[in-house]
LORO-34050 format. One line per 4 residues: their letters; for each residue x, y, z of C-alpha. Coordinates in steps of 0.1 Angstrom, whole numbers, padded with zeros to 4 digits. Each point is the difference from the previous one (the first is absolute). Layout:
A) X Y Z ~ ...
END
This chain:
XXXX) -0138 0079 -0022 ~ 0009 -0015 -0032 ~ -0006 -0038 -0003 ~ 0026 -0028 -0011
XXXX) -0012 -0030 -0008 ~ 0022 -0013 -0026 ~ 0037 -0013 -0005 ~ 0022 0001 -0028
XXXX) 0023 -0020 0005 ~ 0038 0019 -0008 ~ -0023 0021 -0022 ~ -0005 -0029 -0026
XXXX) -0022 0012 -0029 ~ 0005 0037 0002 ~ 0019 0026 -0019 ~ 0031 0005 0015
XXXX) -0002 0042 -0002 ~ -0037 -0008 0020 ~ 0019 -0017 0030 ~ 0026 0028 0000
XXXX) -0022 0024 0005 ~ -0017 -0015 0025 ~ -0001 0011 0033 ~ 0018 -0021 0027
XXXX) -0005 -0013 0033 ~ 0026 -0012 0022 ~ -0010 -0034 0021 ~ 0024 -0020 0025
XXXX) -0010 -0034 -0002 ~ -0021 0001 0033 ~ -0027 0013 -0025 ~ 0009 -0012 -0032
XXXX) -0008 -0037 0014 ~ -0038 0011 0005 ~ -0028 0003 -0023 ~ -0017 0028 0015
XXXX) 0014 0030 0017 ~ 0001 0039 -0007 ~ 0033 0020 -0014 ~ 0004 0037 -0013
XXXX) 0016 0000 -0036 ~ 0022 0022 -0013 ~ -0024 0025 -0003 ~ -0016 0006 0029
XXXX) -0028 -0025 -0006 ~ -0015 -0023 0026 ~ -0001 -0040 -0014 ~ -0020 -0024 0014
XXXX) 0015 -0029 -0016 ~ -0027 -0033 0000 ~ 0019 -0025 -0016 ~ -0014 -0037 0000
XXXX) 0010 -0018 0032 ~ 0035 -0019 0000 ~ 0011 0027 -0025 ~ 0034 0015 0004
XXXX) 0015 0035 -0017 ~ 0036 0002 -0014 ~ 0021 0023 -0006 ~ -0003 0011 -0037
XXXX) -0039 -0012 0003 ~ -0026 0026 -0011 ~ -0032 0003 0018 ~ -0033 0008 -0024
XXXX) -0024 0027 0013 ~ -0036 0001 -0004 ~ 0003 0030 -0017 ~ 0027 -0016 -0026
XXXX) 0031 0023 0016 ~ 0032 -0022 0006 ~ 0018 -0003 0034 ~ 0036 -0018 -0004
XXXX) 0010 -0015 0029 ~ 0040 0004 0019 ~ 0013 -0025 0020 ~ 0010 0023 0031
XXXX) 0032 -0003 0016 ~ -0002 -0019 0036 ~ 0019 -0017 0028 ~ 0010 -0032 -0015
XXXX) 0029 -0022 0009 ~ 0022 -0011 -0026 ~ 0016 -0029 -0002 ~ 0035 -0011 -0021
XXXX) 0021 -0027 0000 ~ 0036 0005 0021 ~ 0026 -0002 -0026 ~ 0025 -0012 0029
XXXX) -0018 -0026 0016 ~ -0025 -0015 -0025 ~ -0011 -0003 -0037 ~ -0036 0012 -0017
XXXX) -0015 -0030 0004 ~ -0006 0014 0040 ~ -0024 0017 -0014 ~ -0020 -0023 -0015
XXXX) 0003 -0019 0032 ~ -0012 0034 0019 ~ -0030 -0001 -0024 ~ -0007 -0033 0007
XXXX) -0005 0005 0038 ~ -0017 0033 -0002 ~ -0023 -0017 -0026 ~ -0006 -0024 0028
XXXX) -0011 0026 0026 ~ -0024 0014 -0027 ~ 0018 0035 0001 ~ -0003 0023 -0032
XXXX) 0034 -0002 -0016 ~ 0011 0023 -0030 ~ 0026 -0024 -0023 ~ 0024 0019 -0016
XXXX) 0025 -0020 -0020 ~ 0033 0019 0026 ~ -0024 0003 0036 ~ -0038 -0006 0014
XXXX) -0016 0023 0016 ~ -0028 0000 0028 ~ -0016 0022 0025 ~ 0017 0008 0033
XXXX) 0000 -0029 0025 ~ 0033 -0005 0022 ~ -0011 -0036 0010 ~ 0007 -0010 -0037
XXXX) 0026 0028 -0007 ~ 0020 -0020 0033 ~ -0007 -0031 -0019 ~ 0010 0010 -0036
XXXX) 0033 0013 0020 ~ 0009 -0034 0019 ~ -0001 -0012 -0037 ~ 0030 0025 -0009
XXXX) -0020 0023 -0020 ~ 0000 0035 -0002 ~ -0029 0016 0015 ~ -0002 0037 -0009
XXXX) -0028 0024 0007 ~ -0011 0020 -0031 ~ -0025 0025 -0014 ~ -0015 -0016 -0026
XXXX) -0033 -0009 -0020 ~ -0011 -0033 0007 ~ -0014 -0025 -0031 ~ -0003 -0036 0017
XXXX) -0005 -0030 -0016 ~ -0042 -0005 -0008 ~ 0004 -0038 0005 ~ -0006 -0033 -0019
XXXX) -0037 0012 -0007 ~ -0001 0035 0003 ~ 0019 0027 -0022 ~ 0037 0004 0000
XXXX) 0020 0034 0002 ~ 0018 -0006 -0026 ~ -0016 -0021 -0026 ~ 0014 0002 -0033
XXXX) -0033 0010 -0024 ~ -0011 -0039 -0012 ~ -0006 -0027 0007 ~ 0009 -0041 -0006
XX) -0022 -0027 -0010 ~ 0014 -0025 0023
END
C-alpha cells in the first residue's frame, strides 16, 4: 500500500504538466472530510491517506506520497440537494436567509453565488421549501464551506492583512 501523508493544497507549488499527469482519485465528500482513510488511484494503487487530524481534501488538492508520486484528488459527484431562489415568489436574498438558518443548524452548506448545496436531509429540504425555494435533487460534487477557522472551498490564492 502506498502511503499519503501529505496535502497540496489545489496543487500549489507544482508544475502544472506534474499535476496533469497525475493519477486521480475520485472522493465524495464522506471521505474527503477525514484525514485518514484508504482509496485506489487511478492506477490501481491502494492509498492509505494519514493526513494530520482536522485536515480536509478538495477537489483539485493533490496528495504527496512517500515515494514522491502525485495523486490529484476529484470531487466525486453525489446526492446533494440544490437549492435556488423562486423567481415567482421571492428575490436572491432568500438565499442568504436559507444560509443563515442552515448555518444555524451547523449543516455543511456549499455557497454558490445562484444556489447552496447540502447533503440529503428532507427535514431541512421541507424547511427550505416552506421558505419558497426550490429544492432539487442533483448529482453533484460537493465543496462546502471550511468555516471561519478552517479552510474554505473556494479561497481565492492570498490573503489580507486585516
Amino acid at each position: 500500500m502506498l502511503i499519503a501523508n501529505k496535502l497540496m493544497p489545489q496543487g500549489r507549488g507544482l508544475a502544472p504538466v506534474l499535476v496533469k499527469r497525475a493519477a486521480t482519485v475520485e472522493l465524495d465528500w464522506d471521505v474527503r472530510q477525514k484525514s485518514r482513510f484508504d482509496a485506489t488511484d487511478s492506477q490501481g494503487r491502494r492509498i492509505g491517506v494519514f493526513l494530520p487530524r482536522g485536515s480536509a481534501v478538495r477537489g483539485g488538492d493533490v496528495l504527496v506520497a512517500e515515494d514522491g508520486s502525485l495523486v490529484r484528488v476529484i470531487a466525486a459527484p453525489q446526492q446533494v440537494l440544490r437549492i435556488t431562489h423562486c423567481p415567482a415568489h421571492g428575490t436572491a436574498f432568500d438565499l442568504t436567509r436559507a444560509a443563515y438558518h442552515l448555518g444555524n443548524r451547523h449543516v455543511p452548506i456549499e455557497l454558490r453565488p445562484d444556489h447552496l448545496q447540502i447533503e440529503p436531509d428532507h427535514v431541512l429540504a421541507d424547511l427550505l421549501r416552506a421558505m419558497h425555494l426550490i429544492v432539487t435533487e442533483v448529482q453533484a460534487p460537493f465543496e462546502p464551506e471550511g468555516g471561519a477557522y478552517g479552510g474554505h472551498a473556494h479561497g481565492h490564492g492570498h490573503d489580507h492583512a486585516h
